[in-house]
N, C-alpha and C positions, 0 to 999 in steps of 0.2 A: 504494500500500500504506500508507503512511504518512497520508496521507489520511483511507483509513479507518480507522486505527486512531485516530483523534483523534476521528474521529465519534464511536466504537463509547465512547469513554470517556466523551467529551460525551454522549451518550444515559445513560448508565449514571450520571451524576451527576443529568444532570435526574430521572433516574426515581427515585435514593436520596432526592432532598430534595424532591421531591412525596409519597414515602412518608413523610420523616422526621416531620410533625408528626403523621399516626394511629400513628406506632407508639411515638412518646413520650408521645402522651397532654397534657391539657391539667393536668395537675397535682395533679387529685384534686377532690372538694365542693369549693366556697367554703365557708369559715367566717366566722363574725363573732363578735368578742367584746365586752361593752360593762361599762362599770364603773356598776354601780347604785347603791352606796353607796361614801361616801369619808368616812372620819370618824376623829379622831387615834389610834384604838385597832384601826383596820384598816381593809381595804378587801374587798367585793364585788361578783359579777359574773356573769356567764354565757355560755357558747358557746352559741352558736346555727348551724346547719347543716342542709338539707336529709337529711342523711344521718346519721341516731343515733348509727351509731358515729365521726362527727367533734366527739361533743359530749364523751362520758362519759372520763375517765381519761387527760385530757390537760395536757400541761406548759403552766401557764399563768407569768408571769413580769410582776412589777409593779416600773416603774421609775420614778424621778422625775426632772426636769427640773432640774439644778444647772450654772445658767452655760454653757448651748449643749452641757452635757453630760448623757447619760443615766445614768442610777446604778441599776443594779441593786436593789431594796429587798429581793426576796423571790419564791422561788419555792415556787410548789403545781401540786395537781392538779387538775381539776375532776372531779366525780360526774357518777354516770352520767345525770344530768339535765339537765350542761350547768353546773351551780350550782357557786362555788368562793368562797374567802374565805381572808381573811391574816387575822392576830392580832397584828401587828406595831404599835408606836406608828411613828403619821407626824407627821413636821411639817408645817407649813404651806410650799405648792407647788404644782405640777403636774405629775399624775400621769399614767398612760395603761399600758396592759394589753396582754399580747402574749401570742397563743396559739401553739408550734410547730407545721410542719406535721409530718405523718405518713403513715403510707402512702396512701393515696386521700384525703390532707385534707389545704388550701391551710393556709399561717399565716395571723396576723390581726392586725390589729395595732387598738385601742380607739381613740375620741376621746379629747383631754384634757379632764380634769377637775381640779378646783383645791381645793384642799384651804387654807380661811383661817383 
């Protein structure tokens, strides 16, 4: 009896976590975000996504590189084309752009770019 009930629960875990990766889902689109201009009076840039609504009205967040730490500069939104832009003065640094994820849509995170 004992026996089987050990099976009966081993069968019942293999089959929950052969189900568990279709029924969580792989995350949503990939997204990508990339910083196209960097210049001391702001920075721009754009998501990019297979899926349109991963690009438009999304929290995008620009931070810079101080001493192994990341510093927050500045958060927006992007339109709904994907296009976003700060108006902030930068210093001279490196920067990089991060997009949240959201419901059907990965986050992202920019290469750096360097601001001299």
């Amino acid at each position: 009896m004992r026996a089987g009930l050990t099976a009966l629960v081993l069968a019942a875990t293999i089959a929950l976590g052969a189900m568990a990766p279709a029924a969580i889902g792989d995350g949503g689109e990939k997204s990508k975000i990339v910083i196209k201009k960097l210049k001391s009076t702001g920075a721009s840039g754009k998501v990019i996504s297979k899926a349109r609504s991963c690009e438009g009205g999304k929290k995008v967040s620009l931070f810079r590189f101080d001493d192994y730490v990341s510093v927050k500069i500045e958060i927006t939104h992007s339109k709904s084309s994907g296009k976003w832009r700060t108006k902030k003065n930068l210093k001279p640094g490196k920067y990089f752009a991060k997009v949240d994820a959201s419901a059907g849509c990965r986050y992202a995170v920019s290469k750096y770019k360097t601001l001299r």
